[in-house]
C-alpha positions as CSV (number, residue, x, y, z in Angstrom):
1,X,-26.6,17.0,23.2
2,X,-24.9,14.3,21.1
3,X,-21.9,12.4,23.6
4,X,-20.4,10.6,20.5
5,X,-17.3,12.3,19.2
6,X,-17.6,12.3,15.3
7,X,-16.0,9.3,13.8
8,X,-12.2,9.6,12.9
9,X,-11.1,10.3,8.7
10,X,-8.3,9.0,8.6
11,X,-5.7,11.9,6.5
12,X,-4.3,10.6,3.3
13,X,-0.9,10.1,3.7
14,X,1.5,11.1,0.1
15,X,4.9,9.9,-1.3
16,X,7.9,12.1,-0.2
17,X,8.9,11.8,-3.8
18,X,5.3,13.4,-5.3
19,X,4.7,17.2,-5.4
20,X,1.6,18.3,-3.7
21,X,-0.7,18.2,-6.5
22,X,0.5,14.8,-7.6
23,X,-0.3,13.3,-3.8
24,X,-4.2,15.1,-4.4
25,X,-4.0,13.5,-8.4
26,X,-3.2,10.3,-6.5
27,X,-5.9,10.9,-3.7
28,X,-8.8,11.2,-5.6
29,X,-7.9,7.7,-7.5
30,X,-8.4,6.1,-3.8
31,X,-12.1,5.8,-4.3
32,X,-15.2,6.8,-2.0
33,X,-14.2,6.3,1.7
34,X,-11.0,5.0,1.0
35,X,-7.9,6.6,2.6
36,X,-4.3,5.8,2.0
37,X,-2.5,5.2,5.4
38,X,0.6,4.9,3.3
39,X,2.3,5.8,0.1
40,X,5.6,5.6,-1.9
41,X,6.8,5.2,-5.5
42,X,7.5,1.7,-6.7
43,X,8.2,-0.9,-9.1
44,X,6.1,-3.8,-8.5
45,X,8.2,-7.9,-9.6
46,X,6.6,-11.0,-9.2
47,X,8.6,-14.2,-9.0
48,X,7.4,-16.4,-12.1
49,X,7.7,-20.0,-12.3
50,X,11.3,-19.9,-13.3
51,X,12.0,-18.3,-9.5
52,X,13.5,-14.9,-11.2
53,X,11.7,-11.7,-10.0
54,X,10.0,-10.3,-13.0
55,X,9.1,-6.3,-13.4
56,X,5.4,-6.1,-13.7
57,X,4.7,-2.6,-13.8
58,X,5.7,0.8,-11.9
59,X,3.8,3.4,-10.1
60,X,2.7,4.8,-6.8
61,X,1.8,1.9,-4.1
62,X,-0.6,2.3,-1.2
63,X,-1.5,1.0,2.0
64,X,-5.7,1.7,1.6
65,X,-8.0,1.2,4.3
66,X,-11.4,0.8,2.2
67,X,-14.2,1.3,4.2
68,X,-17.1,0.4,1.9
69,X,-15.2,-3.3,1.4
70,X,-13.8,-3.3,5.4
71,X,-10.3,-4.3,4.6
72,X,-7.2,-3.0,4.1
73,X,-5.1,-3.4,0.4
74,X,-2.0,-2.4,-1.0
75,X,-2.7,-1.1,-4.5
76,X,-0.6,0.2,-6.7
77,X,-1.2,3.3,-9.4
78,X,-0.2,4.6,-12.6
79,X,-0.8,8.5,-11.3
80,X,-0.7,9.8,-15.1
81,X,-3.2,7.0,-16.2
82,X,-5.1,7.0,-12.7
83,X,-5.3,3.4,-13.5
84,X,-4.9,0.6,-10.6
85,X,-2.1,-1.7,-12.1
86,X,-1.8,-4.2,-9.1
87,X,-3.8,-4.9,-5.8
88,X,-3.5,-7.4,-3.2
89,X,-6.0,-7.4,-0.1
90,X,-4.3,-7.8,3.2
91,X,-5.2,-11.3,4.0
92,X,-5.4,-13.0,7.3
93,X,-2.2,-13.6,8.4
94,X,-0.5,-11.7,5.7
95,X,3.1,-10.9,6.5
96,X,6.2,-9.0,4.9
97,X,9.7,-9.6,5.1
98,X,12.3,-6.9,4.2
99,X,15.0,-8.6,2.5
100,X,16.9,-5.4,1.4
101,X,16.1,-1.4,3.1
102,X,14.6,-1.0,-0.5
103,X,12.5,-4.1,-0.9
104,X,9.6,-5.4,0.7
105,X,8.4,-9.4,-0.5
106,X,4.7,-10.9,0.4
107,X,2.9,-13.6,-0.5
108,X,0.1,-12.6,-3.4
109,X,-2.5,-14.4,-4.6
110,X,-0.8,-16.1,-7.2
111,X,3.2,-15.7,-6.3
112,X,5.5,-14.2,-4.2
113,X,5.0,-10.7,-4.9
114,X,8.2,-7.7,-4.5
115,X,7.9,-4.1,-4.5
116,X,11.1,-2.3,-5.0
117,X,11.4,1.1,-3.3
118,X,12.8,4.3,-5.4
119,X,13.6,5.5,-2.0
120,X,14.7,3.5,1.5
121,X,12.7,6.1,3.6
122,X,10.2,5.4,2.1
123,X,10.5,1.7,2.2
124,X,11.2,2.3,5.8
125,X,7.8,4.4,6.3
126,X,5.8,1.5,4.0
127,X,7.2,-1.4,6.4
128,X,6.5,0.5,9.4
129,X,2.6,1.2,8.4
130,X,2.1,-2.3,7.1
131,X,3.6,-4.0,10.4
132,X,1.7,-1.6,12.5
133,X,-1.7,-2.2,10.9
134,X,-1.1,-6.0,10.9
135,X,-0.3,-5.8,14.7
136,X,-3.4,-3.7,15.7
137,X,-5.1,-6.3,13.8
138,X,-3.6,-8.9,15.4
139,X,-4.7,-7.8,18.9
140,X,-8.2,-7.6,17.7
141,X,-8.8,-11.0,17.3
């Protein structure tokens, strides 16, 4: 008799804005043993050099725990292309700040990065996920 209880999937979780079949479409872009713990429509901005946020592109962002690369991202589809049109890994010591109910800023790889919410629950939902999975991290180490 096995004692182990089987190990835990974690449930995709869709955008409130997405019918059903558009949160499965944008499920099975994830990849193999990836789960989104998070999701919600967006415009991604970056700030360029001249300090002006700048639209980069548009799309469904999520908060992905990939297993087979043991970290966590937020990446960012084009659900119509199933194309990933921005990614950033959740670095140690990666924080957001919430400027506006509908806007969440954090520092990418190259700028400060902005994603603009079509919809303040769901901004509210995003922020929650992302600060909860940095502080369960955060008591790890």
């Amino acid at each position: 008799m096995n004692s182990h209880p089987p190990p835990r999937r974690a449930v995709n979780v869709g955008s409130l804005l997405l019918t059903p079949q558009e949160n499965e479409c944008l499920f099975g872009y994830l990849g193999r043993k990836c789960a989104t713990l998070c999701s919600a429509v967006v415009q991604v901005y970056r700030a360029e050099r001249s300090y002006k946020w700048v639209k980069r592109c548009c799309g469904v962002a999520c908060l992905v725990k990939d297993n087979p690369q043991r970290s966590y991202f937020i990446r960012v589809f084009d659900i119509k292309e199933g194309k990933t049109m921005f990614e950033q890994e959740l670095y140690h010591n990666f924080s957001i700040s919430s400027p506006r109910p509908y806007f969440i800023t954090f520092a990418g790889d190259s700028c400060q990065v902005g994603l603009n919410f079509a919809s303040e629950e769901e901004a509210k939902r995003f922020r929650v996920a992302v600060s909860d999975l940095l502080n369960r991290r955060q008591r790890k180490t």
